[in-house]
MARVEXSE-760950 format. One line per 2 residues: for each residue x, y, z of N, C-alpha, C. Coordinates in Angstrom, 3 decimals. Atoms other than C-alpha are relative to their C-alpha. Layout:
REM MARVEXSE-760950
X/Y/Z/X/Y/Z/X/Y/Z  ...
//
This chain:
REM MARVEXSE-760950
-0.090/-0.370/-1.411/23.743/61.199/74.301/1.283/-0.536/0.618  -1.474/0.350/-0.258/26.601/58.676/75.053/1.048/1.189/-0.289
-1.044/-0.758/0.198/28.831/60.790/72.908/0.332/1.206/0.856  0.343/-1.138/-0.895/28.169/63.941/74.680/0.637/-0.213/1.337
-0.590/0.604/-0.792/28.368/62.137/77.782/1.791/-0.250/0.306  -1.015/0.384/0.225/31.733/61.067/77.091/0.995/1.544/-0.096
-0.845/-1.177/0.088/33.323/64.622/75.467/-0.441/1.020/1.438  -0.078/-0.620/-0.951/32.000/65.946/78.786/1.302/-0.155/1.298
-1.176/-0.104/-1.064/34.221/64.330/80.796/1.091/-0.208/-0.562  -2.072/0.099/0.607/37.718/64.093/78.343/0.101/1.735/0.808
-0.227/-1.383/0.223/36.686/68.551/78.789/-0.029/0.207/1.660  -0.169/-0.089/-1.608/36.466/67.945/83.144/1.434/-0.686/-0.123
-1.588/0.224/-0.715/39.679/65.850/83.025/0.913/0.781/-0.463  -0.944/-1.513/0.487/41.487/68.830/80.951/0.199/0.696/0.837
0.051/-0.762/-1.167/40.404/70.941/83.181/0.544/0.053/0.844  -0.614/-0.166/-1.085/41.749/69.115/86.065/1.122/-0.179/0.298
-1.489/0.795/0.205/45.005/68.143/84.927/0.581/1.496/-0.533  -1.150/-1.542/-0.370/45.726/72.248/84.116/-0.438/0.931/1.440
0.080/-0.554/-1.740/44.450/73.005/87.948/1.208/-0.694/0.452  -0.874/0.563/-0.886/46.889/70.674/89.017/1.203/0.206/-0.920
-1.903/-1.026/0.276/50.023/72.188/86.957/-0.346/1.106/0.459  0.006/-1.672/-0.090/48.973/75.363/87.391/0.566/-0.143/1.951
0.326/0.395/-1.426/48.581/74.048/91.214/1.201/0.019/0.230  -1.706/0.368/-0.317/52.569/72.558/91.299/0.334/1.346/-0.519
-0.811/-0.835/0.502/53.721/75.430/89.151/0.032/1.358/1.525  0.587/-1.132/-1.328/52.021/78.013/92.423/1.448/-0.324/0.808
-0.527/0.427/-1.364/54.329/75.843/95.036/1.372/-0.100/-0.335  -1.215/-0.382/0.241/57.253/75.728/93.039/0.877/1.360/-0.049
0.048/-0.869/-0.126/57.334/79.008/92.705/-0.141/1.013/1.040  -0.127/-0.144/-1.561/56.648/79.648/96.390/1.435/-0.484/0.208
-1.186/0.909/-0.551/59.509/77.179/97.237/1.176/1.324/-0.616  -0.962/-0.847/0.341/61.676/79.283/95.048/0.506/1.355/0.379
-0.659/-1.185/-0.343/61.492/82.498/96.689/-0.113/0.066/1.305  -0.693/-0.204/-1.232/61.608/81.589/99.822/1.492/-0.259/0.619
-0.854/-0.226/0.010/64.782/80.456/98.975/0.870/0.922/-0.138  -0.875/-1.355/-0.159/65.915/83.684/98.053/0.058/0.794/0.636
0.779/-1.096/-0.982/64.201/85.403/100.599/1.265/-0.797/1.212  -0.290/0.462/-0.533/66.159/82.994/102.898/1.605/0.576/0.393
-1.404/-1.014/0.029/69.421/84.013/101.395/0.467/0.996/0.184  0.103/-1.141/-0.084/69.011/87.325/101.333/0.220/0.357/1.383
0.205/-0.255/-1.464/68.331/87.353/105.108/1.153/-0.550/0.143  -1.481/0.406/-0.891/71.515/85.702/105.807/0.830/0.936/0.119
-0.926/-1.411/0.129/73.266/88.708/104.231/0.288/0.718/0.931  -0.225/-1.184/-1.095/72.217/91.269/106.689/-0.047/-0.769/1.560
0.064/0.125/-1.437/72.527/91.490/110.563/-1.999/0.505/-0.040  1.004/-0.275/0.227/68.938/93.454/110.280/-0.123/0.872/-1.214
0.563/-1.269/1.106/67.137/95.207/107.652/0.992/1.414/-0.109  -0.408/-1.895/0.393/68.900/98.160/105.963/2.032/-0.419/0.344
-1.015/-0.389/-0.717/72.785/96.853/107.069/0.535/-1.523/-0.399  -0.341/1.696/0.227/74.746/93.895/105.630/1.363/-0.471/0.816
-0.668/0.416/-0.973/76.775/91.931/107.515/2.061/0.184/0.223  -1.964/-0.449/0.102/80.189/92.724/105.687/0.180/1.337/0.054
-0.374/-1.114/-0.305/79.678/96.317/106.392/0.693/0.207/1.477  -1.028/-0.076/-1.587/82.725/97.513/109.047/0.298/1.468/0.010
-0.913/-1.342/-0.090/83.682/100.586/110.465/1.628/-0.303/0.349  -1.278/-0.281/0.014/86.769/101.292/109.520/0.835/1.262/-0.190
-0.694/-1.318/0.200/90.042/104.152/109.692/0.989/-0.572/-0.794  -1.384/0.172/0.833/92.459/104.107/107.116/0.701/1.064/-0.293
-1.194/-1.253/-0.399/95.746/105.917/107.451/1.344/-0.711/-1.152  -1.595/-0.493/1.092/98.878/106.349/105.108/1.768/-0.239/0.725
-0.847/0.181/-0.068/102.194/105.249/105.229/1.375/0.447/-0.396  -1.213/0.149/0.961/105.614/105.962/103.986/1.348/-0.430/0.630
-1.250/-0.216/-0.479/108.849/104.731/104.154/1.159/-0.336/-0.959  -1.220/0.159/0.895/112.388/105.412/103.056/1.125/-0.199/0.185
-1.102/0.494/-0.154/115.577/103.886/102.611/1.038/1.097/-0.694  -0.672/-0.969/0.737/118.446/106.047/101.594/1.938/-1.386/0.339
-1.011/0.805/0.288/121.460/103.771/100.109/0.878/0.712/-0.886  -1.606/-0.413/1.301/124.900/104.124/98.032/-0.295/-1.280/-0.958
0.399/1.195/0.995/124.365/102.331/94.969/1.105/-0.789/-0.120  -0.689/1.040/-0.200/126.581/99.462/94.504/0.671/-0.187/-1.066
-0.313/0.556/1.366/126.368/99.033/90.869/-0.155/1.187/-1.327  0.393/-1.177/1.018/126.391/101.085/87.445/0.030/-0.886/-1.516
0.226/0.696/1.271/125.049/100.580/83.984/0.737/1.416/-1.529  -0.219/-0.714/1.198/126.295/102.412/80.807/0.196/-0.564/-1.525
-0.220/0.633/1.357/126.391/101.826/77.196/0.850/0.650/-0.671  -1.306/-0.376/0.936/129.348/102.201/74.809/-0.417/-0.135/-1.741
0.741/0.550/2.142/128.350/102.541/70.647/0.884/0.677/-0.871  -0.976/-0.473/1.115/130.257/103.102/67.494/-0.894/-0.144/-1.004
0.009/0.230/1.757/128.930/104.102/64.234/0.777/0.160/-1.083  -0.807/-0.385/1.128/130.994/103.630/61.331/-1.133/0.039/-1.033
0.907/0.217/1.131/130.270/104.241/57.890/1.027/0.213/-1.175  -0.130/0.129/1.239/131.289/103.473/54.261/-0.721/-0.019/-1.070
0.808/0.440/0.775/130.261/102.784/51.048/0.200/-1.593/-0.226  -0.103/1.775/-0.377/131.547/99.059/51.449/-0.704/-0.247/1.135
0.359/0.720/-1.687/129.248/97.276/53.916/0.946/-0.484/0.539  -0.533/1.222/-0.666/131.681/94.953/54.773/1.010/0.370/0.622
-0.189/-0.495/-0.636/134.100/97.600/55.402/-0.115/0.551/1.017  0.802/-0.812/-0.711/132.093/99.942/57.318/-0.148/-1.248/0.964
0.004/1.436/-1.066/131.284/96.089/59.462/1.036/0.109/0.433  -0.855/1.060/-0.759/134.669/95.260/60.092/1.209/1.373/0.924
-0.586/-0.966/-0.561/135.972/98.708/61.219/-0.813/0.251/1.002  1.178/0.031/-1.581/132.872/98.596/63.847/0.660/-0.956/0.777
-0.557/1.376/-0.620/134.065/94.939/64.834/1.067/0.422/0.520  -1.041/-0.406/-0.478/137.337/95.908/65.221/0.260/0.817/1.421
0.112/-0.267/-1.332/137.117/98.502/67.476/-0.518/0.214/0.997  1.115/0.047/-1.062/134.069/97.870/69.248/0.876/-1.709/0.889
-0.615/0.554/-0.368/135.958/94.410/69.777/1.341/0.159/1.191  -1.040/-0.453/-0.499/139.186/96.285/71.097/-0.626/0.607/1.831
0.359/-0.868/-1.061/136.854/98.185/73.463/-0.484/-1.813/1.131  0.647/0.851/-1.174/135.378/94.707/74.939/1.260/-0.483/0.382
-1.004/0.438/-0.762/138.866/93.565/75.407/0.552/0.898/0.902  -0.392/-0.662/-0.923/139.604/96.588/77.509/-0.655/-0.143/1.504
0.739/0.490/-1.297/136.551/96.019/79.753/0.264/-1.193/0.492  -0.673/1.374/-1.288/137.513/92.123/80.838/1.409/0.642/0.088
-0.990/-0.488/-0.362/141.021/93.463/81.073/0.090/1.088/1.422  0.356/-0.628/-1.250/139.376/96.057/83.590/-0.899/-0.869/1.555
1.024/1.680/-0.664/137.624/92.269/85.178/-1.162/0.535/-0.299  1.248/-0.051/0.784/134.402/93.450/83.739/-0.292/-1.451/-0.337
0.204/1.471/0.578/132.700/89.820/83.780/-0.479/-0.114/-1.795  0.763/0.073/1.608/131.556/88.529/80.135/-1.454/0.058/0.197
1.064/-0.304/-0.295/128.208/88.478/81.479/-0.536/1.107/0.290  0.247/-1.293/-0.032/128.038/91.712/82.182/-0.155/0.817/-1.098
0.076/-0.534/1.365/128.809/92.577/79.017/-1.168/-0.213/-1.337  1.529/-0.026/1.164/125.602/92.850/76.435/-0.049/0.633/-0.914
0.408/-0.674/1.170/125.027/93.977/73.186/-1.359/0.157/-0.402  1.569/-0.875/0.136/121.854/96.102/72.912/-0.233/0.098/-1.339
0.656/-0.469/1.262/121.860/97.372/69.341/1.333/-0.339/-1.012  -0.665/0.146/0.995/123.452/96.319/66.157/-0.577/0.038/-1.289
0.506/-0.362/0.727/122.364/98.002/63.032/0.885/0.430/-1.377  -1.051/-0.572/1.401/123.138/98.711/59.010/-1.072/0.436/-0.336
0.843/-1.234/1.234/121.202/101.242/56.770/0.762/0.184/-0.870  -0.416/-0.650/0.942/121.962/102.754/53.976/-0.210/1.601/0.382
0.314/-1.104/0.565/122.419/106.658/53.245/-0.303/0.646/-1.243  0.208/-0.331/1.385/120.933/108.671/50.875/0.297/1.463/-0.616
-0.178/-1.583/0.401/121.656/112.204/49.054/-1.295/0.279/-0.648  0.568/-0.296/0.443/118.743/113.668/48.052/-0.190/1.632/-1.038
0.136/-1.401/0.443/119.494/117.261/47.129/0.407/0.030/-1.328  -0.030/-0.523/1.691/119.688/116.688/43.479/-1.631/-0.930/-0.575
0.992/0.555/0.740/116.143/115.449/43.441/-0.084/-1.261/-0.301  0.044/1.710/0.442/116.639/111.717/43.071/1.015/-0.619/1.277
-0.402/0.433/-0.878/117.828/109.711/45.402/1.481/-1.154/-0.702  -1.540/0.405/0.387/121.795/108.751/45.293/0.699/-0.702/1.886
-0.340/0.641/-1.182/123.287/106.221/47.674/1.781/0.677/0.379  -0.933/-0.434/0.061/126.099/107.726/49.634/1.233/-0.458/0.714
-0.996/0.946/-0.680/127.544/105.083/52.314/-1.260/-0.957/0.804  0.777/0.990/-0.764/126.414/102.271/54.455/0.222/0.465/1.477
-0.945/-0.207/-1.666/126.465/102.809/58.606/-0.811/-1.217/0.743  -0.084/0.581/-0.468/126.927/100.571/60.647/0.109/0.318/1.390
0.088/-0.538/-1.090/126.147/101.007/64.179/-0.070/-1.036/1.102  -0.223/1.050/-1.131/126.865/98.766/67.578/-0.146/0.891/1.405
0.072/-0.846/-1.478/125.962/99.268/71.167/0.124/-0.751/0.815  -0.369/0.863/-1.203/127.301/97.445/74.385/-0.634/0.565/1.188
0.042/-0.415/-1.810/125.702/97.824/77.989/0.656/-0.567/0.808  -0.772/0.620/-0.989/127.814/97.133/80.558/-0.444/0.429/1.185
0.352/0.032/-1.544/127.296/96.383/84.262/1.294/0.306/0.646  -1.442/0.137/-0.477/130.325/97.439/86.236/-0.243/0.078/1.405
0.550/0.504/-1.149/130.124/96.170/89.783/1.076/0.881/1.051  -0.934/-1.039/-1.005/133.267/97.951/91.212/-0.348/1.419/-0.485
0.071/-1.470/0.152/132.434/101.434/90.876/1.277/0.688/0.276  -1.639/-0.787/0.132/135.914/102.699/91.390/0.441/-0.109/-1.369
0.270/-0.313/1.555/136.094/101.815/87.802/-0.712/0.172/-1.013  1.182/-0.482/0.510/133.577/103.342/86.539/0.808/1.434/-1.055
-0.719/-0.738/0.811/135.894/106.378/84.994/0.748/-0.752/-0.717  -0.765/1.177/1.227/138.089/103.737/83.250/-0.809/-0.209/-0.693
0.203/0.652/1.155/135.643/102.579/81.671/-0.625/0.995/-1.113  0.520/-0.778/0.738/133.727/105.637/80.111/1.447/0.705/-0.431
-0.955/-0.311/0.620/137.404/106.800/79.357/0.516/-0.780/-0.988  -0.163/0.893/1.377/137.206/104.215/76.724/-0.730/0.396/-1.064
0.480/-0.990/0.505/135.131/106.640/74.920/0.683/0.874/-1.030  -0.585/-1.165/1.217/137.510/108.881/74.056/1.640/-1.008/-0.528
-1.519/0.859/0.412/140.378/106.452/73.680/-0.560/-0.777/-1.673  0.410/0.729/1.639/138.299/104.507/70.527/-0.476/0.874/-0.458
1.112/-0.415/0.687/136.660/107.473/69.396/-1.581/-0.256/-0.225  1.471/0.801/-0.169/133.088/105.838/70.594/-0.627/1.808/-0.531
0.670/-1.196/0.345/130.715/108.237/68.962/-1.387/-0.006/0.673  1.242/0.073/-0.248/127.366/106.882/70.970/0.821/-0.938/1.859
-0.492/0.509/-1.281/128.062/107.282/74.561/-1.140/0.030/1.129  1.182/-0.519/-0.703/125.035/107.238/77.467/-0.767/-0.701/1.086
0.830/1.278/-1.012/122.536/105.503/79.779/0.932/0.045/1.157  -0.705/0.143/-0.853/124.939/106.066/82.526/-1.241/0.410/1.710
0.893/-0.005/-1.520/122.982/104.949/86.120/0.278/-0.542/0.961  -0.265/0.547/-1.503/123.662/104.229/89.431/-0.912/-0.657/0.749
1.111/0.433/-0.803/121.507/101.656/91.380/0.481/-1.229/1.155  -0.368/1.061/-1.569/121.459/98.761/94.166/-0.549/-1.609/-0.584
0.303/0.849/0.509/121.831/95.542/92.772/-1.095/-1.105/0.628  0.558/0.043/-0.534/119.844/93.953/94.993/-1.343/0.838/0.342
0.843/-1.163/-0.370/116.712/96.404/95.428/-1.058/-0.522/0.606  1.107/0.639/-1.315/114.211/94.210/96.755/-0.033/-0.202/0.982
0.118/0.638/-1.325/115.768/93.524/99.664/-0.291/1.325/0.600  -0.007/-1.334/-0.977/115.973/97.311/100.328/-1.354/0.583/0.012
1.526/-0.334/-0.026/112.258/97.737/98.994/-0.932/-0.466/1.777  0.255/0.887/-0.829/111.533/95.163/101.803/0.069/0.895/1.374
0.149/-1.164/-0.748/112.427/97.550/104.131/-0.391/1.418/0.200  0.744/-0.529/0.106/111.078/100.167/103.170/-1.177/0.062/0.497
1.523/-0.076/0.062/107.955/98.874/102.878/-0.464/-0.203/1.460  0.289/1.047/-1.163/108.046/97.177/106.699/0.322/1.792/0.346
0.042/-1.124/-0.505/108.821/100.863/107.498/-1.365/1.083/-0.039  0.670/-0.165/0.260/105.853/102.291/105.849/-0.951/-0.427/0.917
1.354/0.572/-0.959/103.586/99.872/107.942/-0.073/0.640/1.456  -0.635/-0.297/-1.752/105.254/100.538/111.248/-0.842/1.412/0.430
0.346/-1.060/-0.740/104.452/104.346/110.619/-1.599/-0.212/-0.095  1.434/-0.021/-0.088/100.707/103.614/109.444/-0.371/-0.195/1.046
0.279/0.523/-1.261/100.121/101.678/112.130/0.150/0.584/1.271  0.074/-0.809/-1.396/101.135/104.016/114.938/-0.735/1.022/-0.421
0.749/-1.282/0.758/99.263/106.928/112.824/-0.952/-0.401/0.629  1.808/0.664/-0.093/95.994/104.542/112.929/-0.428/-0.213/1.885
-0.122/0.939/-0.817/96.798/103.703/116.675/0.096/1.414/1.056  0.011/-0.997/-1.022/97.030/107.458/117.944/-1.449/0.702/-0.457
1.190/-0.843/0.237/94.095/108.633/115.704/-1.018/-1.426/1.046  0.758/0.750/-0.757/92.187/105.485/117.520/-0.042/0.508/1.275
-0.054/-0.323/-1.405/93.165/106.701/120.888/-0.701/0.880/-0.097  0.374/-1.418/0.021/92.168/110.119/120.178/-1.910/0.087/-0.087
1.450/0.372/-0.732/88.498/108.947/119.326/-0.349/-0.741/0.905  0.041/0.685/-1.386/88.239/106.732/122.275/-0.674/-1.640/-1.230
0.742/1.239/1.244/87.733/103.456/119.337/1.694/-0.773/0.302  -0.990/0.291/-0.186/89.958/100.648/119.479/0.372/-1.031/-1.386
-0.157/0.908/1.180/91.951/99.038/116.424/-0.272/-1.618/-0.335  0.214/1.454/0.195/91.134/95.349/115.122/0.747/-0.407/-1.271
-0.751/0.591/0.899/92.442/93.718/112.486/0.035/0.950/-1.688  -0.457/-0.555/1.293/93.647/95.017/108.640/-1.262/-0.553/-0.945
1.425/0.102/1.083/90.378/94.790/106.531/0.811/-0.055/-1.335  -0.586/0.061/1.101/92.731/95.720/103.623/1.429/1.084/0.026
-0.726/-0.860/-0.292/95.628/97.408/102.381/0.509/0.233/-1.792  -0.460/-0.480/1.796/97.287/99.416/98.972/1.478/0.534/-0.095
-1.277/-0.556/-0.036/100.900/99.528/98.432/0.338/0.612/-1.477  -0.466/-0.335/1.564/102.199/102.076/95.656/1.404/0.027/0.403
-1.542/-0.053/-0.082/105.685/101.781/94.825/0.753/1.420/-0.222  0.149/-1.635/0.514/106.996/105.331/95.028/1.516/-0.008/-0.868
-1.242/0.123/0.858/110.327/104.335/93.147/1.286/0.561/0.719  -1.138/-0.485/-0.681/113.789/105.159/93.547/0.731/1.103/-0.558
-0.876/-1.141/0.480/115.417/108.527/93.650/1.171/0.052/-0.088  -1.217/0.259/0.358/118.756/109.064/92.332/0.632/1.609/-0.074
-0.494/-1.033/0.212/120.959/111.840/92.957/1.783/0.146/0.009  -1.193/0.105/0.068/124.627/112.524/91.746/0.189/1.146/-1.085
-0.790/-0.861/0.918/126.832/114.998/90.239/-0.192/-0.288/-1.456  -0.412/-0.249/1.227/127.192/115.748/86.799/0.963/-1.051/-0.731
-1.181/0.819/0.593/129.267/113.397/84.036/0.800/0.536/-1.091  -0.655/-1.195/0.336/132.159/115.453/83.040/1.416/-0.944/-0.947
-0.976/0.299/0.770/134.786/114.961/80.446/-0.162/-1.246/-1.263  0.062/0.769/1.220/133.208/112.638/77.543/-0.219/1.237/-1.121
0.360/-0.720/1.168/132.746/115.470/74.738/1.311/0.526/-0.506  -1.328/-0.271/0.606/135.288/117.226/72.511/0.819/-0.969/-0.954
-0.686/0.841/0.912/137.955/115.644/70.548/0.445/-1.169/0.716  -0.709/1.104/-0.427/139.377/111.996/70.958/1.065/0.543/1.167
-0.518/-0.114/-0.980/141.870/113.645/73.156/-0.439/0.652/1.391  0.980/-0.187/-1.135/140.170/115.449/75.085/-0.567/-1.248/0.999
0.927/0.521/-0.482/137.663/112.813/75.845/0.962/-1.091/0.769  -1.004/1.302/-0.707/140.654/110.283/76.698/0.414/0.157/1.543
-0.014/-0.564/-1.248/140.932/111.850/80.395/-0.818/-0.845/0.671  1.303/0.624/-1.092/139.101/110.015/83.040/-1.218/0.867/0.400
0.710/-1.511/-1.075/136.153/111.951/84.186/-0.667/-0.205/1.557  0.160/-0.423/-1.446/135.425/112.761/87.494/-1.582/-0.785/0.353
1.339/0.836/0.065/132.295/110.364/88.465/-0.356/0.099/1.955  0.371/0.172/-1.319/130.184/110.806/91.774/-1.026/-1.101/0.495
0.645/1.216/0.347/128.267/107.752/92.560/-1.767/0.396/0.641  0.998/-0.688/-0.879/125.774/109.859/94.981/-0.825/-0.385/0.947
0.869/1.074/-0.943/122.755/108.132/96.874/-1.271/0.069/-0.533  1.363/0.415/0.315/119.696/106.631/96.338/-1.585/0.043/0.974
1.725/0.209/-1.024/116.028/107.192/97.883/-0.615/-1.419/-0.448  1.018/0.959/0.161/113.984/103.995/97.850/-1.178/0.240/0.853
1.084/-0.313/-0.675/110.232/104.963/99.001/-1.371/-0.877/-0.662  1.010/0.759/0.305/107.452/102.769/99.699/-1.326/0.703/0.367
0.852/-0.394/-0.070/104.121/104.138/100.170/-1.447/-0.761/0.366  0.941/1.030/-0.185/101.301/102.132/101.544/-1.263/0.472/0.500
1.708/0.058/-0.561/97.142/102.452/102.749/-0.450/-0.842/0.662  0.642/0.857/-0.294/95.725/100.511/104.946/-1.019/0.472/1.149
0.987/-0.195/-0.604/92.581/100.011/106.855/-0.534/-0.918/0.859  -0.608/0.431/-1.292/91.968/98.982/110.067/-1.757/-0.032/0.419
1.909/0.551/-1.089/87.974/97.285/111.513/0.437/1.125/1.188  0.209/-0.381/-1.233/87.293/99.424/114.319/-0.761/-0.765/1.169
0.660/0.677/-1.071/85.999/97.931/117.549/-0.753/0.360/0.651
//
C-alpha cells in the first residue's frame, strides 16, 4: 500500500511540473507576439497604409553642355616584318623611335606619349599543305595626347612621312569633363524642378522635399568633319590633312521625385 501510495504521488508531481511548462511555455509565447503585434503597429499610420507610403510626382530632366574640345587622342603603329626577328625589331625601333622624336620636337610632353601595343608573331605559308615559316612581324603602337590642337595635322602627317602602316583612334574631347558634366547635370535639375513645380501648380498640390532621384549619364556627342589625307602612297600621305576639331554635346539626364503636400 505504501508503495502505491508513494508512485501515486512521483505520477501527481509529473503531472504538475508539465502544467507548469506547458503553463510558462503559453506566456512566453503570448509575450512574443505581442511583441510583434506591437511592431507591426508602429509600421502603419492605420490599418491597410504604412507609414513610409508618400504621394509623390516625378518628372524628368535634361541638360546640355555644348563645348570645343580642348584635347585629341590618336595612335601611330608600324608593322615591320622579316625573317630575322631581330631585324624586323630594330627596323620597328628605329622608326617608331624617329617618329617619337618628332612628337617632343612638336612639345608633345613624354607623358603624353604611351605605348599601347607591342607585338611579334610569326608567319606562315600554308598553300603547299604543310606549314612553312615565312617572316617574323613585328608590330608597335603609340597613343598620343596632343593638347594644342593646332598641331594636330603635324602630327598625323607623321604617318605618311615614316610610312606608319597602323594609323587611327583619332578623338576629340574635353580634358576636364567632369567639370562640364557638373553642369550639365545642375542644369538637368533646374529644368526638373520647374517641370515638377508647374505640374504641382496645375493640380492645386504643393512640392516637399526629393524622396529620391536617378541620374543616367547620357554621354558625350561628338561631331566633326571627316580625316582627310592619311591613305595612298608615302607621298601622298606626307601632306598635312585638313583636321576640324568640331564640338561636343555633354548630356545629363536625371529623375526625380518630389513628396507631395
Amino acid at each position: 500500500m505504501e508503495n502505491k501510495s508513494m508512485s501515486g504521488q512521483c505520477c501527481g508531481s509529473a503531472h504538475l511540473w508539465k502544467m507548469v511548462l506547458m503553463t510558462v511555455g503559453v506566456v512566453f509565447l503570448s509575450l512574443f507576439l505581442i511583441f510583434l503585434t506591437r511592431n507591426a503597429w508602429k509600421q502603419y499610420d492605420y490599418i491597410g497604409r504604412s507609414a513610409e507610403v508618400r504621394d509623390t510626382i516625378s518628372m524628368t530632366g535634361e541638360g546640355k553642355v555644348v563645348v570645343v574640345p580642348d584635347i585629341a587622342k590618336v595612335s601611330l603603329g608600324l608593322e615591320t616584318k622579316n625573317f630575322d626577328v631581330a631585324k624586323a625589331q630594330k627596323e620597328n625601333s628605329d622608326r617608331m623611335n624617329q617618329v617619337i622624336g618628332d612628337l617632343k620636337a612638336l612639345d608633345v610632353a613624354k607623358e603624353d606619349i604611351k605605348t599601347t601595343n607591342y607585338n611579334i608573331y610569326p608567319n606562315y605559308d600554308w598553300t603547299s599543305g604543310s606549314q612553312t615559316l615565312l617572316n617574323y612581324s613585328v608590330t608597335q603602337t603609340v597613343e598620343i595626347k596632343i593638347r594644342d590642337l593646332n598641331k594636330v595635322s603635324q602630327v598625323l602627317a607623321l604617318a605618311g612621312k615614316y610610312n606608319l602602316n597602323q594609323v587611327g583612334g583619332l578623338q576629340f574631347s574635353v580634358d576636364n569633363i567632369e567639370a562640364v558634366r557638373e553642369e550639365a547635370r545642375i542644369k538637368a535639375f533646374d529644368q526638373a524642378k520647374s517641370k515638377a513645380k508647374v505640374l504641382a501648380e496645375a493640380a492645386g498640390v504643393k512640392l516637399g522635399n526629393v524622396v529620391s532621384f536617378y541620374e543616367n549619364n547620357g554621354g558625350s556627342y561628338y561631331y566633326s568633319d571627316d580625316v582627310y589625307g592619311l591613305g595612298g602612297s608615302p607621298e601622298a600621305s606626307y601632306k598635312e590633312p585638313t583636321i576640324e576639331t568640331g564640338s561636343q554635346d555633354v548630356i545629363v539626364n536625371v529623375t526625380i521625385d518630389y513628396e507631395i503636400l
